[in-house]
C-alpha positions in Angstrom: 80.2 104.7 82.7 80.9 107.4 85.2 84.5 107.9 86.9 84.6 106.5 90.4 83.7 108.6 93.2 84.2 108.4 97.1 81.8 109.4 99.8 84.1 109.6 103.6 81.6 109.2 106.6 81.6 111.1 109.5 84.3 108.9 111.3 87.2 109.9 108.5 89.1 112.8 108.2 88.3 115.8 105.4 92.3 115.6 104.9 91.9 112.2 103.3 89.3 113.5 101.0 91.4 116.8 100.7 94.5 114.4 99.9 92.7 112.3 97.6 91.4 115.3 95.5 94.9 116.6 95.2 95.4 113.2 93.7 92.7 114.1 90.8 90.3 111.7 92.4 86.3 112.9 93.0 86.3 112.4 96.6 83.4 114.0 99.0 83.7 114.0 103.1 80.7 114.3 105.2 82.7 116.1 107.4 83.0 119.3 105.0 79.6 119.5 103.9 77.5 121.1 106.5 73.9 119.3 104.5 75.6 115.6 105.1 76.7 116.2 108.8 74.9 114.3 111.1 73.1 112.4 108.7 71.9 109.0 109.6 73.8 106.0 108.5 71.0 104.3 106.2 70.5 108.0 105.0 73.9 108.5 104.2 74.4 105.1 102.0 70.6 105.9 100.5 72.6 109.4 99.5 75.8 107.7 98.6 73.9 105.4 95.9 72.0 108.2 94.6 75.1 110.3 94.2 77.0 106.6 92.2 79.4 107.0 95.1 81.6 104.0 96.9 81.0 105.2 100.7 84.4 104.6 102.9 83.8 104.6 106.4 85.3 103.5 109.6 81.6 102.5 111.0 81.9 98.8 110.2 79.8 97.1 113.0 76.1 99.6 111.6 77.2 99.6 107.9 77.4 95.8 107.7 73.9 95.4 109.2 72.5 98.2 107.1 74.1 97.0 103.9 73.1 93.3 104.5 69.4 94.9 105.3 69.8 96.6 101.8 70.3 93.0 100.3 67.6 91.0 102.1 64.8 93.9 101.1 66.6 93.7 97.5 68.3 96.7 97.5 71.4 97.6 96.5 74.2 100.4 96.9 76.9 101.8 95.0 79.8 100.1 96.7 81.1 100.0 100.2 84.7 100.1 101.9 85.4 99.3 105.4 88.4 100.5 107.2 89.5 98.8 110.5 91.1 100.8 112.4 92.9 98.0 114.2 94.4 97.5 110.8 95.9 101.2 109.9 96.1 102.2 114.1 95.2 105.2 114.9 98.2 107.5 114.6 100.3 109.9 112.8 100.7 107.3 109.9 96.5 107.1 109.8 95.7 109.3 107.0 98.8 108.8 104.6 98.0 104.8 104.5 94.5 105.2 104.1 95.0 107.5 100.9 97.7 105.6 99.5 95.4 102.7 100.0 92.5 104.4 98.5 95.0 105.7 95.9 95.8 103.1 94.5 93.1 101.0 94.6 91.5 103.9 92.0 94.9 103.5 89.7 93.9 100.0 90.3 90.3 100.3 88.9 89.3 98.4 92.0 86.8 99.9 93.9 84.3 97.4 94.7 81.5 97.3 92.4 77.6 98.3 93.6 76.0 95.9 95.5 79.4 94.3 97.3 81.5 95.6 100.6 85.2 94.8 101.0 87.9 96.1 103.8 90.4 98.4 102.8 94.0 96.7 103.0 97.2 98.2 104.6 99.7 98.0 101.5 102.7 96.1 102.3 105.6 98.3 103.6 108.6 98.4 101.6 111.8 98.1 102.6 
């Protein structure tokens, strides 16, 4: 069985991917290679499943219609993670949470397995 990967979409930060690497994990973000930039959605998750990678992306209204096309023509991708960004805002706190999140759902062993979607969770804060 191969390691899990990540593929980051156009709408999330290389310094997720970049933070996530540093971590150990085998992250890839659209936004640093210049072949995947401005690559269509179904594209992208056709290249995501060729590549065994889970694609995270912030695009949640196009991926869940593309991915529920995928299942009616009996397709099926690699894994798919939605993040909301009315659940992680959209500030200085943005990119931390999401790669803590992502973190540790790898330490977790669970990223979602081909074929489903889930959305990514704001860990509980500590205090």
């Amino acid at each position: 069985m191969i390691d899990p990967r990540l593929l980051l979409d156009e709408m999330l930060s290389g310094t997720i991917a970049d933070q996530l690497r540093r971590r150990g994990y085998d992250v890839v973000a659209v936004v640093d290679d210049v072949s995947l930039v401005s690559t269509s959605d179904q594209d992208l998750l056709a290249h995501a499943t060729d590549q065994q990678r889970v694609l995270v992306t912030a695009n949640i209204a196009d991926f869940t219609a593309i991915a529920s096309d995928w299942r009616t023509g009996g397709r099926v991708h690699h894994g798919i993670i939605y993040v909301a960004y009315r659940t992680f805002g959209q500030d200085r706190s943005f990119i931390g949470a999401v790669v803590d999140v992502l973190g540790a759902l790898y330490r977790a062993s669970a990223l979602p397995p081909p074929g489903t979607e889930t959305f990514l969770r704001r860990a509980p804060v500590r205090t």
